[in-house]
Structure formats: C-alpha cells, structure tokens
MMTF fields as JSON, N, C-alpha, C and O atoms, coordinates in Angstrom:
{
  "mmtfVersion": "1.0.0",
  "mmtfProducer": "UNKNOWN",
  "numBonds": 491,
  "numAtoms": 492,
  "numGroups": 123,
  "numChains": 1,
  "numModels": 1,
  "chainsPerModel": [1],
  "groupsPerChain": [123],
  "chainIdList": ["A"],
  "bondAtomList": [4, 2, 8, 6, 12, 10, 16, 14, 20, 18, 24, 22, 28, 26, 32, 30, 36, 34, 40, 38, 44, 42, 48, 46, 52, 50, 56, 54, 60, 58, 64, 62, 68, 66, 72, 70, 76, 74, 80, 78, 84, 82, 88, 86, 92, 90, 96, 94, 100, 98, 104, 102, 108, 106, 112, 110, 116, 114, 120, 118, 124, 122, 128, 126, 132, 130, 136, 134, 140, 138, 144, 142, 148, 146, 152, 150, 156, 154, 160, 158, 164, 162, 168, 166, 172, 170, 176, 174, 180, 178, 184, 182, 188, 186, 192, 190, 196, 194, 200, 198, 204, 202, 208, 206, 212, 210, 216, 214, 220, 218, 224, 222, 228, 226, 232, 230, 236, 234, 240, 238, 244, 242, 248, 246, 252, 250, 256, 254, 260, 258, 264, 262, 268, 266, 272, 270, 276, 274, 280, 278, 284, 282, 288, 286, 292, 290, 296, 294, 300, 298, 304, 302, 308, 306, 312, 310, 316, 314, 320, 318, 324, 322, 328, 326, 332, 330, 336, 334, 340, 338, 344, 342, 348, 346, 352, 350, 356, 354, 360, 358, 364, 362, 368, 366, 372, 370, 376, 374, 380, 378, 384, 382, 388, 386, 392, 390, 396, 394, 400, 398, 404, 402, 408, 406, 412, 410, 416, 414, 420, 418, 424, 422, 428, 426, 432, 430, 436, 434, 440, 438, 444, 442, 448, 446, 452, 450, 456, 454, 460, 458, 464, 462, 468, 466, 472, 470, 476, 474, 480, 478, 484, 482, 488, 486],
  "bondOrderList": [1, 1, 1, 1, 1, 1, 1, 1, 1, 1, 1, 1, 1, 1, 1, 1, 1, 1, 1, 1, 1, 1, 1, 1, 1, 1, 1, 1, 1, 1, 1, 1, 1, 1, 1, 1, 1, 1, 1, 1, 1, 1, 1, 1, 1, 1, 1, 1, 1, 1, 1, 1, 1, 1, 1, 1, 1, 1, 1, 1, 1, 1, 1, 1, 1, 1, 1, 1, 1, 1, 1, 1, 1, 1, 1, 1, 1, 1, 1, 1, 1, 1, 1, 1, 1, 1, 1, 1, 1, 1, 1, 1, 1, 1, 1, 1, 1, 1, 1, 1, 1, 1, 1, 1, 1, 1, 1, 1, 1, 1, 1, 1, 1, 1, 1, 1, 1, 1, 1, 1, 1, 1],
  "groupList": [{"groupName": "UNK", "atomNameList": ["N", "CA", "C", "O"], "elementList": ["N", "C", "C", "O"], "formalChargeList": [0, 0, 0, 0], "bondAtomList": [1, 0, 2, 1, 3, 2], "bondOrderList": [1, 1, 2], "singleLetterCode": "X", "chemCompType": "L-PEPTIDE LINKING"}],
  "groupTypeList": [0, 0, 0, 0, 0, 0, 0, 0, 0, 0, 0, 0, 0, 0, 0, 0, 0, 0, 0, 0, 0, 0, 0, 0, 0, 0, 0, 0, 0, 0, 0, 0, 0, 0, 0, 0, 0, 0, 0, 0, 0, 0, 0, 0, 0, 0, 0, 0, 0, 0, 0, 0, 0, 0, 0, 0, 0, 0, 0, 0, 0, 0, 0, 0, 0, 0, 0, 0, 0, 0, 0, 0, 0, 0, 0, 0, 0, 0, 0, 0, 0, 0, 0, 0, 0, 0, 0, 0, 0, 0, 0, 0, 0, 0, 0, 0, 0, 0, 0, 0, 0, 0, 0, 0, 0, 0, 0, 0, 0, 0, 0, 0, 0, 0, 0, 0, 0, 0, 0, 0, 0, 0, 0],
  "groupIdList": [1, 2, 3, 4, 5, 6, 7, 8, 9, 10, 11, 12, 13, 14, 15, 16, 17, 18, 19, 20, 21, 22, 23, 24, 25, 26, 27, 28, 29, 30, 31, 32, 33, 34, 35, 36, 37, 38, 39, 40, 41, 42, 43, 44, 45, 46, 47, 48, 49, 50, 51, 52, 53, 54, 55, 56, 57, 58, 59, 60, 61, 62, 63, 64, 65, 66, 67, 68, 69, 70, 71, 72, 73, 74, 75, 76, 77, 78, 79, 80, 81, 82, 83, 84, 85, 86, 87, 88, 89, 90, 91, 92, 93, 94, 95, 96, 97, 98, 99, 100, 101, 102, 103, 104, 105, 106, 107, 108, 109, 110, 111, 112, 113, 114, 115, 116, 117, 118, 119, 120, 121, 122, 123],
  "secStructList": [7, 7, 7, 7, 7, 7, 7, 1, 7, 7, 7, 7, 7, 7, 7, 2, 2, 2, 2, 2, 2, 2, 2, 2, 2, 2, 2, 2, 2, 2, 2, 2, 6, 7, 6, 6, 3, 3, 3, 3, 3, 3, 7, 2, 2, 2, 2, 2, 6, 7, 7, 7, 6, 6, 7, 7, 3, 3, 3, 3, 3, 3, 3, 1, 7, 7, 7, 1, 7, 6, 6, 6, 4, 4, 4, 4, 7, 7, 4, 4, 4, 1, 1, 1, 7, 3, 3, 7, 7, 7, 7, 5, 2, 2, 2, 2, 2, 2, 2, 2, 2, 2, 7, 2, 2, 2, 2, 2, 2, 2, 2, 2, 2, 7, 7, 3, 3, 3, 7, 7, 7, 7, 7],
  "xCoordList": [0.844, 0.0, 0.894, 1.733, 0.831, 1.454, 1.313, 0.299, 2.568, 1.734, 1.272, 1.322, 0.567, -0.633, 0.296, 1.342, -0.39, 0.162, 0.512, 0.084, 1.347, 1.482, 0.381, 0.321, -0.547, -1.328, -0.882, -1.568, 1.003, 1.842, 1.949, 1.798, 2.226, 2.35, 4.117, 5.082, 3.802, 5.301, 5.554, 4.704, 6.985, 7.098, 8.635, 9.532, 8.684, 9.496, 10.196, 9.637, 11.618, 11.967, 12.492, 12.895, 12.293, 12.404, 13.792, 14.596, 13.861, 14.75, 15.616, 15.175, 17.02, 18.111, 17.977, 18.23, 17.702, 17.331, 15.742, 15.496, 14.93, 13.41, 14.239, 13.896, 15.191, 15.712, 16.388, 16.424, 16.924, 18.042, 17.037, 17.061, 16.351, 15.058, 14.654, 14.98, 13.881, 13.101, 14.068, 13.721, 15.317, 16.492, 16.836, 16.773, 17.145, 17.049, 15.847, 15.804, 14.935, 13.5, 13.405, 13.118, 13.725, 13.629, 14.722, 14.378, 16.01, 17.039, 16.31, 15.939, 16.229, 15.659, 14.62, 14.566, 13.721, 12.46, 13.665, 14.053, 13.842, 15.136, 15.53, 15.593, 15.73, 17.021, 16.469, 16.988, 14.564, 14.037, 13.499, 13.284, 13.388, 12.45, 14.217, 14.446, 14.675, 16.189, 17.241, 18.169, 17.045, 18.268, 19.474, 20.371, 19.488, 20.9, 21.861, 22.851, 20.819, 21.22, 22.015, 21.527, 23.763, 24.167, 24.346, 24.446, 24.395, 24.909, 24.066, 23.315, 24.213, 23.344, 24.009, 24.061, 24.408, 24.487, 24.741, 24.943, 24.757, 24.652, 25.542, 26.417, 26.021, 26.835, 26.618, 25.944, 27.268, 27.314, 26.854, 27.535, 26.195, 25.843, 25.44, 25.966, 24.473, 23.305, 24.646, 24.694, 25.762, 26.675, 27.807, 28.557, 27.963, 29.216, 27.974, 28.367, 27.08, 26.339, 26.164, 25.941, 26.303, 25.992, 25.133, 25.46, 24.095, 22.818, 21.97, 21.974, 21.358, 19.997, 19.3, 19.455, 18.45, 17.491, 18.184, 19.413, 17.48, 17.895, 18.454, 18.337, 18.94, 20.017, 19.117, 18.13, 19.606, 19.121, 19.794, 21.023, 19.181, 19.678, 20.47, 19.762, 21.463, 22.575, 22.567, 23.133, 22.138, 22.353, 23.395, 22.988, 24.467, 24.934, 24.478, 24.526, 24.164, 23.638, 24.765, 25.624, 24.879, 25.708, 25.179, 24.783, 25.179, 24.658, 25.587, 26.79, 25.196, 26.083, 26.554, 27.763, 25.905, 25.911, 25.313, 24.111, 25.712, 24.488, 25.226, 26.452, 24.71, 24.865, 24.307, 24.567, 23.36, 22.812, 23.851, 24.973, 23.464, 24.469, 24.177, 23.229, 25.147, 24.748, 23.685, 23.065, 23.235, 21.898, 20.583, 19.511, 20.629, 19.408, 19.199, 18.102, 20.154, 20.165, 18.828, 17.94, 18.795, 17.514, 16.467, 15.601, 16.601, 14.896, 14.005, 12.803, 15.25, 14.386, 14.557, 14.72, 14.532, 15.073, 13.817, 13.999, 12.66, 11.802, 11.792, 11.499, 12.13, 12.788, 11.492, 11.662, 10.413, 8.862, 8.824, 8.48, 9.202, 8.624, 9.679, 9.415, 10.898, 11.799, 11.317, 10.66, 11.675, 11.06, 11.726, 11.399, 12.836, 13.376, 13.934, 14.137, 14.221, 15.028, 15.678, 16.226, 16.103, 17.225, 18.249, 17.85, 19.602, 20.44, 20.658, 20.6, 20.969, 21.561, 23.02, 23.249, 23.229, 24.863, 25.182, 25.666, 24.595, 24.377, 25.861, 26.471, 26.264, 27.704, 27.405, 26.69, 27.889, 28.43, 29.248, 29.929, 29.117, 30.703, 31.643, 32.212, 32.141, 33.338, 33.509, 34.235, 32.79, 32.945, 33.167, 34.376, 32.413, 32.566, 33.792, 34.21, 34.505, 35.6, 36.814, 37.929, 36.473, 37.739, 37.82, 38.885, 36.89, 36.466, 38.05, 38.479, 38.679, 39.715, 40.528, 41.082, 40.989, 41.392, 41.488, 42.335, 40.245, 39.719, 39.322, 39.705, 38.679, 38.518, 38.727, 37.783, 40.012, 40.867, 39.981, 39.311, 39.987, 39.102, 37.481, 37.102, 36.829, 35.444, 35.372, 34.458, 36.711, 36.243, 37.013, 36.359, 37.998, 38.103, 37.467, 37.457, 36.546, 35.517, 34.191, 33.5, 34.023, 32.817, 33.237, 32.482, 34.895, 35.199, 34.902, 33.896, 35.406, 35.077, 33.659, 33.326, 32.965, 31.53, 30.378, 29.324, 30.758, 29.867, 28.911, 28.809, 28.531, 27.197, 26.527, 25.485, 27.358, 26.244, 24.999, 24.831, 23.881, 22.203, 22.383, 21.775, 23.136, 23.297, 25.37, 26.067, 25.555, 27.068, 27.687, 27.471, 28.449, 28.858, 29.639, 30.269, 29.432, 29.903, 31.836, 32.084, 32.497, 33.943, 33.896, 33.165, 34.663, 34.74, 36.237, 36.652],
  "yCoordList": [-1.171, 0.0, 1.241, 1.287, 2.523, 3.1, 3.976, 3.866, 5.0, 5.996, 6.864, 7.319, 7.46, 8.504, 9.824, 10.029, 10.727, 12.026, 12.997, 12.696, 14.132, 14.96, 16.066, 16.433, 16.457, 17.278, 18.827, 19.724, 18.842, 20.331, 20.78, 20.004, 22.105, 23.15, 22.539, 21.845, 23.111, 22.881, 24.41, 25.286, 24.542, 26.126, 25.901, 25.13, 26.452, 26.683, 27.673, 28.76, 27.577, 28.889, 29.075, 28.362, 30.302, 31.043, 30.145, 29.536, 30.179, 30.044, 31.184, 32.262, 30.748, 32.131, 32.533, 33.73, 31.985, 32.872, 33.829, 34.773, 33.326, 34.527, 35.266, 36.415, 35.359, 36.156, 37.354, 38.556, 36.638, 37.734, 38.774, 39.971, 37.784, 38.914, 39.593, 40.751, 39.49, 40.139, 41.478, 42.635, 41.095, 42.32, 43.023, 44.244, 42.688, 43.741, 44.312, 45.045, 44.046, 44.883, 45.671, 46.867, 44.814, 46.293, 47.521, 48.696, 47.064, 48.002, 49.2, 50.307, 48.693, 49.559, 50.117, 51.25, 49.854, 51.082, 51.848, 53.011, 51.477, 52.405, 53.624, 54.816, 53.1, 54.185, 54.908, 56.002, 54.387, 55.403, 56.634, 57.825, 55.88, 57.24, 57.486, 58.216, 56.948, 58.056, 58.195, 57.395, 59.477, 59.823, 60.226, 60.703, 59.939, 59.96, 57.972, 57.613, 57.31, 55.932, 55.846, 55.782, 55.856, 55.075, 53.649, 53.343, 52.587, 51.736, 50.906, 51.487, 49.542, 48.795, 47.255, 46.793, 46.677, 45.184, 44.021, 44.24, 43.251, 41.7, 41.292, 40.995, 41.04, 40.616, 39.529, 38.742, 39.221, 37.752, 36.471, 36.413, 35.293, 33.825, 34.366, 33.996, 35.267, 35.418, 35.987, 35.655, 37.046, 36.872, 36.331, 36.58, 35.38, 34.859, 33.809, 33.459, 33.637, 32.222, 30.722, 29.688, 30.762, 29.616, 30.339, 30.493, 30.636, 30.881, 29.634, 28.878, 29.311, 28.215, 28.541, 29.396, 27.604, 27.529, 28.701, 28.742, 29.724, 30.7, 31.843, 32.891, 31.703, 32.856, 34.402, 34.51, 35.294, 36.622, 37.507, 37.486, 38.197, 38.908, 40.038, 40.735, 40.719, 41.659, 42.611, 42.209, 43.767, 44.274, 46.318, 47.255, 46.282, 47.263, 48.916, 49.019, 49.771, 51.316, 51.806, 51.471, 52.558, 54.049, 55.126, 55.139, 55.945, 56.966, 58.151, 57.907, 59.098, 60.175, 61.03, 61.163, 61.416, 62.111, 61.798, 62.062, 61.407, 61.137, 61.963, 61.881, 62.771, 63.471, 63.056, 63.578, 61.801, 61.275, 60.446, 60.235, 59.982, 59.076, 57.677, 57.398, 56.973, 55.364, 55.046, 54.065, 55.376, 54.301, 55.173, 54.81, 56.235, 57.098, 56.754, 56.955, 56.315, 56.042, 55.091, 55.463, 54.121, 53.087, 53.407, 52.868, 54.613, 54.907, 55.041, 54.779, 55.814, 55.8, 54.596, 54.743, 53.766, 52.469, 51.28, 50.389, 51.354, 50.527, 48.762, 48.466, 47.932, 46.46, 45.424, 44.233, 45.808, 44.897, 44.115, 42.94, 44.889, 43.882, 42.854, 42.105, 42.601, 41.77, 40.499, 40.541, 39.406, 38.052, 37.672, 36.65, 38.447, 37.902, 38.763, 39.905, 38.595, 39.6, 39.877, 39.054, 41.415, 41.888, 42.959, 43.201, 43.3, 43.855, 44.674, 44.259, 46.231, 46.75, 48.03, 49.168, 47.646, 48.699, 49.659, 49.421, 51.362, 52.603, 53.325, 53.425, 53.651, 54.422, 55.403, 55.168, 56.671, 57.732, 57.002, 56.015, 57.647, 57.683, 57.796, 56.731, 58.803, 59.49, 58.014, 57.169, 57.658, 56.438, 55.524, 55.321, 54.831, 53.768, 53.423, 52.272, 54.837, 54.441, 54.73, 54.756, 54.988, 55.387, 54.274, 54.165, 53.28, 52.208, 51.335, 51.414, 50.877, 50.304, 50.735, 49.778, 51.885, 52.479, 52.221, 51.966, 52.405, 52.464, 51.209, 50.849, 50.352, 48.84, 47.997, 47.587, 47.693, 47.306, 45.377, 44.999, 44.793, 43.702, 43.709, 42.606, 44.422, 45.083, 45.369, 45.264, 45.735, 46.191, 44.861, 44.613, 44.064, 42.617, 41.913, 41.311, 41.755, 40.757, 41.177, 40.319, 42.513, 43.152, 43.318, 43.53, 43.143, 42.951, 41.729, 41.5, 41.014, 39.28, 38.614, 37.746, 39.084, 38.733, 39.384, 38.809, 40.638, 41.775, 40.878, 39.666, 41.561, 40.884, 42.469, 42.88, 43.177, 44.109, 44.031, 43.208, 44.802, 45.138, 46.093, 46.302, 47.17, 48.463, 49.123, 49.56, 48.951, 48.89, 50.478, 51.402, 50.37, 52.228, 52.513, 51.658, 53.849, 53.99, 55.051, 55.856, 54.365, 54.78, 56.381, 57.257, 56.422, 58.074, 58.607, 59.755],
  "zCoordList": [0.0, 0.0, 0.0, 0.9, -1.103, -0.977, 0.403, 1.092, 0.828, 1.514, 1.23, 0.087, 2.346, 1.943, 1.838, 2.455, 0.836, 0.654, 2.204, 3.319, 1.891, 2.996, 2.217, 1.043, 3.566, 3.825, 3.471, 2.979, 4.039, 4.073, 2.812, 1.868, 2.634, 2.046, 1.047, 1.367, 0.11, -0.8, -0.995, -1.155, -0.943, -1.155, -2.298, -1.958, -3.209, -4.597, -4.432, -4.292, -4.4, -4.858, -6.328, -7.248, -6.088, -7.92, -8.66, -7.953, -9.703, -10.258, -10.878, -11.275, -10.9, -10.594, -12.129, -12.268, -13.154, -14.672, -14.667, -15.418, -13.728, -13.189, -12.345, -12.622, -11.414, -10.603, -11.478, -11.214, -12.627, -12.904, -14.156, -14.442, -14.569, -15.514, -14.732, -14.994, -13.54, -12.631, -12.281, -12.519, -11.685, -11.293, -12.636, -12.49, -13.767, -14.976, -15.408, -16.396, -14.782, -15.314, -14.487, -14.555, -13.367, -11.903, -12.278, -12.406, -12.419, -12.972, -13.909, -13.518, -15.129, -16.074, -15.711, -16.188, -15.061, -14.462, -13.194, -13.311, -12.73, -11.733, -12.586, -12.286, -13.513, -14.066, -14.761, -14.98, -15.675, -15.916, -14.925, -15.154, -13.817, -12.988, -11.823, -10.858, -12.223, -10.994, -11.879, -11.999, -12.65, -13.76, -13.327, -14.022, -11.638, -11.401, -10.968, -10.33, -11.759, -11.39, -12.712, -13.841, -12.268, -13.255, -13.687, -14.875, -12.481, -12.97, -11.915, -11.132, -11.919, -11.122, -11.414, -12.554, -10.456, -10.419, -9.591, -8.397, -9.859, -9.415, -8.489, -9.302, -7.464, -6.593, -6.262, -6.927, -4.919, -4.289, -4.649, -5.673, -4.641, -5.185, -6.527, -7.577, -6.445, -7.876, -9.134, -10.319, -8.282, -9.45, -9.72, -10.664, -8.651, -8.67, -10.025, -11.138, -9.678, -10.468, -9.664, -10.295, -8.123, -7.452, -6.107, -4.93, -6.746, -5.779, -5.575, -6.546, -4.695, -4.261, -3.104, -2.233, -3.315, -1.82, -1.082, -1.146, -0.341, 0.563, 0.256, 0.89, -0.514, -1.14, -1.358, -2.085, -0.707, -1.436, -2.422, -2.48, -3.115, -4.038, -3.971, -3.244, -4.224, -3.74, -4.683, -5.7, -4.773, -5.767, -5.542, -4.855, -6.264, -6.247, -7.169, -8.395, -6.451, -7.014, -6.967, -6.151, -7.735, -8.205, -8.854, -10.019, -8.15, -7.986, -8.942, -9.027, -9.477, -10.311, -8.904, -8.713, -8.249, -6.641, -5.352, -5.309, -4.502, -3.578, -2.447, -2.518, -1.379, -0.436, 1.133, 2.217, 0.759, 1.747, 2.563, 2.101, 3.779, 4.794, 4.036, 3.3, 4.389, 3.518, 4.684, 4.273, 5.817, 6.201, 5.837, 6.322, 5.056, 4.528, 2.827, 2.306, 2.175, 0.974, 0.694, -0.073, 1.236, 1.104, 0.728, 0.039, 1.362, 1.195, 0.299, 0.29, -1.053, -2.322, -3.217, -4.428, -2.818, -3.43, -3.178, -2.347, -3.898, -3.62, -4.273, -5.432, -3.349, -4.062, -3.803, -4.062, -3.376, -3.573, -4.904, -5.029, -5.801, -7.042, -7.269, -8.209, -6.605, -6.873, -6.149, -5.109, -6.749, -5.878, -4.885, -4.283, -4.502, -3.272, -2.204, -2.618, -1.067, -0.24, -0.791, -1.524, -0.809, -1.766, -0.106, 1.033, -0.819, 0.482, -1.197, -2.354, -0.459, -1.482, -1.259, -0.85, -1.454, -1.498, -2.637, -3.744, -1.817, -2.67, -2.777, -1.712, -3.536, -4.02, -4.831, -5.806, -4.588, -5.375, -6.313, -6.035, -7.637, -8.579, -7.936, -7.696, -7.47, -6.775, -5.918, -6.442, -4.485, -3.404, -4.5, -4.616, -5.431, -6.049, -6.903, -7.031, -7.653, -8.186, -7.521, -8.042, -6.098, -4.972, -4.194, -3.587, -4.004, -3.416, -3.574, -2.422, -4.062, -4.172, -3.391, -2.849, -2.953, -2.033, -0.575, 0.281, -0.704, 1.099, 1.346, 2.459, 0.735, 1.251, 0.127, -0.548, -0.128, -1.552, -1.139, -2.1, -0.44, -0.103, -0.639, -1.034, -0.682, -0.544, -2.399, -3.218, -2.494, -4.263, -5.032, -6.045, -4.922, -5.089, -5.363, -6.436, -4.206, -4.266, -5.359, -5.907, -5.524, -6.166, -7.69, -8.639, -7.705, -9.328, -9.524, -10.196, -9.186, -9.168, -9.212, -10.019, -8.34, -8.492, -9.505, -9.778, -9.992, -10.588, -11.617, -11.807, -11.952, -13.083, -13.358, -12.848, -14.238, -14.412, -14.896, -15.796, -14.467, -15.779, -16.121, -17.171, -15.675, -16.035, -16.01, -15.094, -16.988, -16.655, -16.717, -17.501, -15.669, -15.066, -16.607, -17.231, -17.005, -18.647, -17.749, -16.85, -18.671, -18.563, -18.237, -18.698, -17.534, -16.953, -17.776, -17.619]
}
C-alpha cells in the first residue's frame, strides 16, 4: 500500500534565470524614474552564479551624486517587485571608483563577483 500524501504546504523557490530577468527589469524602471542611477548590479551567489534555496539577491547602485548618509540612501530604493530579499549597497561615482582604495578587499571581491544590468559607462 502506498503511503498517503502529505497534507503540508510545498514552497518553490524562484529560479536564478526569473531572478536575474526580474532584477534587470527592476534596474531599467530604476534608471528610468532616478536619472541619477548610473549603474546597477549583481553581486554575491546570484553573481558569482551559485545561488539556491535561501540565497538573497545583492544588488549594487551608483549613484552620479548622492549626499545622503549610507543608512538614509535606502529609502528611495523601492525592491517589492523583486522576488526575493534583496540587500543593497548605494555608491556615489566618486565612493565607487575610490572604493579600491579604502577597502581594496570590498572592491576585489565586487570585481570578481559583478554581473552588471546596467554597466557604469567609462569616466
């Protein structure tokens, strides 16, 4: 006799090719309504390319100027329509291409992992 089914709930997570459409559509409406968004991308599992079960989405902003403190930056940054927890890490131009500098570890790892949707245009 076989056994009987489970009663519980099945829960799916997305798959990392819906993840990465979903984060370039979000990108491109970003950058239409914040014309100071230059660049936007992919970090940690989702860009190294070994994301699963659990994993959230990382995504890096650059900003043409930002004057705000990095824990006020968030705010205009609405990430609902993305399918997953997202963490995001906001940079000025200026912070972002000085970044090697000041946490030469921190910009290593973010060359290595990057995945642009929106790629910062050569200064």
């Amino acid at each position: 006799m076989p056994p009987p089914s489970s009663n519980g709930s099945v829960l799916r997570w997305p798959r990392s090719a819906h993840v990465l459409a979903q984060a370039a559509r979000w990108a491109r409406c970003q950058a239409a309504a914040h014309p100071e968004l230059v660049a936007v991308g992919i970090f940690g599992s989702y860009g190294r390319g070994d994301a699963g079960v659990g994993s959230d989405l990382d995504l890096l902003l650059v900003l043409q100027q930002c004057e705000l403190p990095i824990w006020e930056r968030l705010r205009a940054w609405d990430t609902a329509d993305l399918p997953l927890a997202t963490d995001l890490l906001i940079y000025s131009r200026q912070e972002w291409e000085s970044l090697p500098a000041w946490n030469p570890k921190l910009a290593a790892t973010l060359d290595q992992d990057m995945r642009w949707l929106i790629a910062p245009a050569v200064a």
